[in-house]
N, C-alpha and C positions, 0 to 999 in steps of 0.2 A: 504494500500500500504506500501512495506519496502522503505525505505529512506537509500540507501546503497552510504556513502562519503568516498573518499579514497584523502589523503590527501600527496602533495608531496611537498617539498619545490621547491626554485627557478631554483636547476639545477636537481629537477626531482627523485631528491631522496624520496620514499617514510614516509613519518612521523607519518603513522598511518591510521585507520579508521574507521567510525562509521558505526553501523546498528541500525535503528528502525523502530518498526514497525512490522504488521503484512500485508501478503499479500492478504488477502482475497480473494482467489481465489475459495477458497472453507470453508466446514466447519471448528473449527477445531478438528485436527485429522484427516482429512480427506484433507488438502492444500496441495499438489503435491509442489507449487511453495514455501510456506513457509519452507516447509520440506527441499526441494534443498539448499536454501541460510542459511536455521541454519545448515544445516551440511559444507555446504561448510567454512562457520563465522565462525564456531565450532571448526571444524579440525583443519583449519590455525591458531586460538589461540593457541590450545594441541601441534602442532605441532610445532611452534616456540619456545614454554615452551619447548619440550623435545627433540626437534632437533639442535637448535640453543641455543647461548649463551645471546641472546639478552634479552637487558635489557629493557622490558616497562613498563606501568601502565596499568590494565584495568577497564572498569569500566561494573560490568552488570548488569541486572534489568531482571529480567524474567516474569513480568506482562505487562512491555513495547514493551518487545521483544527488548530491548537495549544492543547492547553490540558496545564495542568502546574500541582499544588500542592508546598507545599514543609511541611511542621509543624513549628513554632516548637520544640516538644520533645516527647519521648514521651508516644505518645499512649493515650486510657482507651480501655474493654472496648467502649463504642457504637463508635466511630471504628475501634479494630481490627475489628469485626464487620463495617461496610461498606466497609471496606477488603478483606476474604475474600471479601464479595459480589463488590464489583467484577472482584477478580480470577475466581470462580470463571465469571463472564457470560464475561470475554473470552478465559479457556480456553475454552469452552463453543463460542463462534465461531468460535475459532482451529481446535477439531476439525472444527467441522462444516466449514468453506468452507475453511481452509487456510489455509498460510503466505505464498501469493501475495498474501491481501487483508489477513491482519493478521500482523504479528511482533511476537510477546508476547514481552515476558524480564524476569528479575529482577535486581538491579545489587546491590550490595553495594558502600556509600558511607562 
């Protein structure tokens, strides 16, 4: 199963978030569900790198299937908008295939 945390502070501003895990839904190579949430994980990292100016940390591991950012400080209106993205994909998966292949949640840090 992926273990997908999206982390917001107190007034809801997002602060970051983590992915691990693999979703064994299937082989691999062959994981429909897996494949969805590392490209959806994927992009929205690439995509804050070359769209926005925002400054994070990340961290990844690719035997783990771990990746995680962190944002130096509150972040602008692009950065929050593919942050919504992100998350509205991995709802989107979470309904269609289940809690068995992915456990979405939000942390308040």
């Amino acid at each position: 199963m992926t273990k997908v945390t999206v982390f917001r502070d107190g007034h809801q501003n997002f602060t970051g978030f983590s992915c691990l895990g693999h979703a064994g839904y299937a082989d691999a190579g062959e994981d429909i569900v897996c494949a969805g949430i590392s490209a959806l994980v994927i992009n929205t990292v690439n995509a804050l790198e070359q769209f926005t100016s925002e400054k994070f940390s990340a961290d990844l591991d690719q035997k783990s299937g771990k990746i995680s950012i962190q944002f130096d400080s509150i972040i602008g209106h692009d950065a929050e908008l593919l942050m919504k993205t992100l998350v509205l994909g991995l709802q989107g998966i979470q309904n269609t295939y289940g809690t068995d292949y992915i456990h979405f949640i939000f942390k308040e840090v």
